[in-house]
C-alpha positions in Angstrom: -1.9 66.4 120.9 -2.8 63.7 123.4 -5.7 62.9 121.3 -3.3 62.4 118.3 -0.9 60.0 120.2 -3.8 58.8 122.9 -5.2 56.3 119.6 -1.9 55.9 117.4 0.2 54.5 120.3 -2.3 52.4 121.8 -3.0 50.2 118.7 0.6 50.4 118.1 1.5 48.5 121.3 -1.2 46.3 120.8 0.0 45.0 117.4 3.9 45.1 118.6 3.2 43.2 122.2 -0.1 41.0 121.8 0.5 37.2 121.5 -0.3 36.1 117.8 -2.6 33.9 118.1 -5.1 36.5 119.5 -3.6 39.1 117.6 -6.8 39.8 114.9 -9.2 39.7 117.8 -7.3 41.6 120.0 -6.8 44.6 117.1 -10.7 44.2 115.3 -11.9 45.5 119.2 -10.0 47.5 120.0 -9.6 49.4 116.4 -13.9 49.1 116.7 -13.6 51.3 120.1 -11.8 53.4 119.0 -14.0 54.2 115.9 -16.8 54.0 118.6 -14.9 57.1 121.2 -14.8 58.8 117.7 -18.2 58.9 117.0 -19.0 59.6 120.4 -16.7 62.7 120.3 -18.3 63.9 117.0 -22.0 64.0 118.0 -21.0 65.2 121.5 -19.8 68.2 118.8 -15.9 67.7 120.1 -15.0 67.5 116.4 -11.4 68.8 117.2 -11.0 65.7 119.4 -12.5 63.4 116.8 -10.6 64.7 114.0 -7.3 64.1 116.1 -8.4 60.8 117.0 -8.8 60.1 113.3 -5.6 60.8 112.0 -3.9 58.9 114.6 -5.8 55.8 113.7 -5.2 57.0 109.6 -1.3 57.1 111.2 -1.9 53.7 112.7 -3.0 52.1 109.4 -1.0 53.5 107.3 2.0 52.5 109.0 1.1 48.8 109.9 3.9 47.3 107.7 6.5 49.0 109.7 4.4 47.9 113.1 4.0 44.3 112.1 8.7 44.7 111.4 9.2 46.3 114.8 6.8 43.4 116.2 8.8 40.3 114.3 12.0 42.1 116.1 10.6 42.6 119.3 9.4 38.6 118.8 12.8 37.7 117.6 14.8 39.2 120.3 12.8 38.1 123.6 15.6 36.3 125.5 13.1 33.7 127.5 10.1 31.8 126.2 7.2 32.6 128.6 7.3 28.9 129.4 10.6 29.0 130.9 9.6 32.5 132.5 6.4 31.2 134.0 8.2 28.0 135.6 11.3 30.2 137.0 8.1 32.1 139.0 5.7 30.0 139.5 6.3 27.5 142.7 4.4 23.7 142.3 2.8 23.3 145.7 1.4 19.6 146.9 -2.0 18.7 147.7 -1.4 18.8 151.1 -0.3 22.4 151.6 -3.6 23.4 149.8 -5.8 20.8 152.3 -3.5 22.1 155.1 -4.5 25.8 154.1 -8.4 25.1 154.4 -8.3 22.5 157.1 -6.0 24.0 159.7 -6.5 27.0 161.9 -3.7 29.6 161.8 -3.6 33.2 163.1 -3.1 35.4 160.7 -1.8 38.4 161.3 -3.6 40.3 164.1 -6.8 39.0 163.6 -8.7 37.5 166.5 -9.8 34.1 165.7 -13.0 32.9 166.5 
């Protein structure tokens, strides 16, 4: 059963979450690997895994249209640009705290300085 889902839900949170612009990339490997683990599974005569795997990517495929919907919502109803996110988390330091950093000698911790 994990074998089903492992495949199907992967490529499925791939195409929902992954930003657009790397979107084809990001799907064409992946989708490759996944033939690739199948193929590995079927000469390594695990044909019950491989046949699993397969129908969860058939699953995958056959149900991109109603992917690629659930992805224009999930798009749609993000309340924050990752812009705005990013600048709410990331703090602008000066030069000088940087210089300071590698110039100066602090103790750290426990450590014995030398």
């Amino acid at each position: 059963l994990a074998k089903y889902h492992g495949p199907k839900n992967y490529l499925m949170t791939l195409l929902k979450n992954s930003p657009s612009r790397m979107l084809p990339k990001i799907i064409f490997y992946h989708f490759l690997l996944w033939v690739g683990f199948i193929f590995f599974r079927l000469f390594t005569f695990k044909i019950g895994d491989s046949f699993e795997m397969t129908k969860g990517i058939l699953y995958f495929l056959f149900n991109v249209s109603s992917t690629l919907k659930k992805r224009h919502k999930i798009q749609n109803d993000k309340v924050k640009s990752k812009q705005i996110f990013l600048n709410e988390l990331v703090v602008s330091r000066s030069l000088w705290y940087f210089v300071s950093k590698a110039v100066i000698k602090r103790k750290v911790g426990n450590a014995n300085s030398y």
